[in-house]
N, C-alpha and C positions, 0 to 999 in steps of 0.2 A: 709618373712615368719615368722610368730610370731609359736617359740615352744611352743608345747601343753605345759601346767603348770597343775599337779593337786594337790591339798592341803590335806593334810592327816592329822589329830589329833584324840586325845584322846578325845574323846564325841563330842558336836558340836564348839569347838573352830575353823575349817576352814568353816566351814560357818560364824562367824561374824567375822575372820580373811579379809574372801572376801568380805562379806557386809562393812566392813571400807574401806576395797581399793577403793570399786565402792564408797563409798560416798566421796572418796577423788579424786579418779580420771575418775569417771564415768565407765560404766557397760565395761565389757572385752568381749572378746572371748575369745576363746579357753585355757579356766580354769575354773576348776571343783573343787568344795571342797568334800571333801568324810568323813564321819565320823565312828570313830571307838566305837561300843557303848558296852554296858554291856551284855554279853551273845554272842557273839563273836568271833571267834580264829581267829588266824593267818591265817590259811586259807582260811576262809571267806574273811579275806581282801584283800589277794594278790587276787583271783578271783573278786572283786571289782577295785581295780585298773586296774587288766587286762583288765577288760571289757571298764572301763571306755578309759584308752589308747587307744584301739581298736578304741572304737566310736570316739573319737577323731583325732587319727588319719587316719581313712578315710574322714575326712572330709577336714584335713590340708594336706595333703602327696597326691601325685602321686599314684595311685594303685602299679606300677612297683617298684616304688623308692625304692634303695640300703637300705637308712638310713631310719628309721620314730623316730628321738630323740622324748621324753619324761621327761620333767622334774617331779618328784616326790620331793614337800616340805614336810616333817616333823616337829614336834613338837618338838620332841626328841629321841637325838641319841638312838641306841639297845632299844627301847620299839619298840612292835606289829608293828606301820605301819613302824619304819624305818626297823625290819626285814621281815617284809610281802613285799617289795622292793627290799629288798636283795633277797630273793628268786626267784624275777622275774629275778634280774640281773644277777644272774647264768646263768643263760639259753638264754638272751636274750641282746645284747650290745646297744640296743637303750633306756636302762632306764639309766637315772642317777638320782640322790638323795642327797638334802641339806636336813641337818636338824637345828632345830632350828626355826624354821616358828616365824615371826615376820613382823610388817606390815613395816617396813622401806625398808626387803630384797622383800617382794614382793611388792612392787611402784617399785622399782627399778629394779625387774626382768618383770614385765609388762612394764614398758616405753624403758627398755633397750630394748626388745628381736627383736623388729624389727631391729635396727639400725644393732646390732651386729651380724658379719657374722661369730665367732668364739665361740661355742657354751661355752670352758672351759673360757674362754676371762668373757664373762657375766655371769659366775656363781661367778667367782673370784670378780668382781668386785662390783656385788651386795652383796656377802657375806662381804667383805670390808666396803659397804656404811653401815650393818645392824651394823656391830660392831664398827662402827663410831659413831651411834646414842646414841649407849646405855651410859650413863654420868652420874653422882653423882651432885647432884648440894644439898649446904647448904644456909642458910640464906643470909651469906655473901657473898655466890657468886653470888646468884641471886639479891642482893641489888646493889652489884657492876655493873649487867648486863642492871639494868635500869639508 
């Protein structure tokens, strides 16, 4: 069961966050990019994400089922969509929340999410793979690399 994943930024950065994933790893399911735009509050977004979760999760979850997890990625920590998240997760233990949205951690939260039956297991470790990627590279390293 692949968990819902939905992408949260600051204008439309998770839509060409997902448009890069899909052209790297082709079209997904059950991930949604949600944009956070100019004229806006916090409230508006959390009722955006709720809904979105919702939809999503009737289509992935059991009607019955105990759990319905939800992964919420962010841009950046304490701005609008990481506390429009927060306010769901007060109320609700099926949200959780990365932030930091970067396309290395979502490849690797898409190719991960079916494999892995330990939902903190694959957040930990795509959070790992994202901060692995990010590298400095100068003249001489890159001449050394060819």
């Amino acid at each position: 069961m692949a968990i819902p994943i939905i992408l949260v930024t600051h204008g439309y950065a998770a839509v060409e966050l997902l448009n890069t994933a899909y052209m790297l790893v082709g079209k997904q399911e059950n991930i949604r990019a949600l944009e956070f735009l100019p004229g806006e509050n916090t409230e508006i977004l959390r009722d955006k994400i709720q809904r979105t979760a919702e939809e999503m999760t009737a289509v992935v979850y059991e009607k019955d089922a105990k759990e319905k997890p939800v992964l919420v990625v962010v841009d950046v920590m304490n701005g609008s969509p990481w506390n429009a998240t927060a306010l769901l997760m007060r109320t609700s233990k099926d949200y959780y929340l990365i932030s930091g949205a970067n396309v290395p951690l979502i490849l690797n939260l898409i190719m991960e999410r079916d494999e892995c039956s330990n939902i903190q297991s694959l957040f930990m470790s795509s959070i790992n793979e994202a901060k692995e990627s990010i590298s400095y590279f100068d003249q001489e390293s890159i001449c050394q690399r060819s």
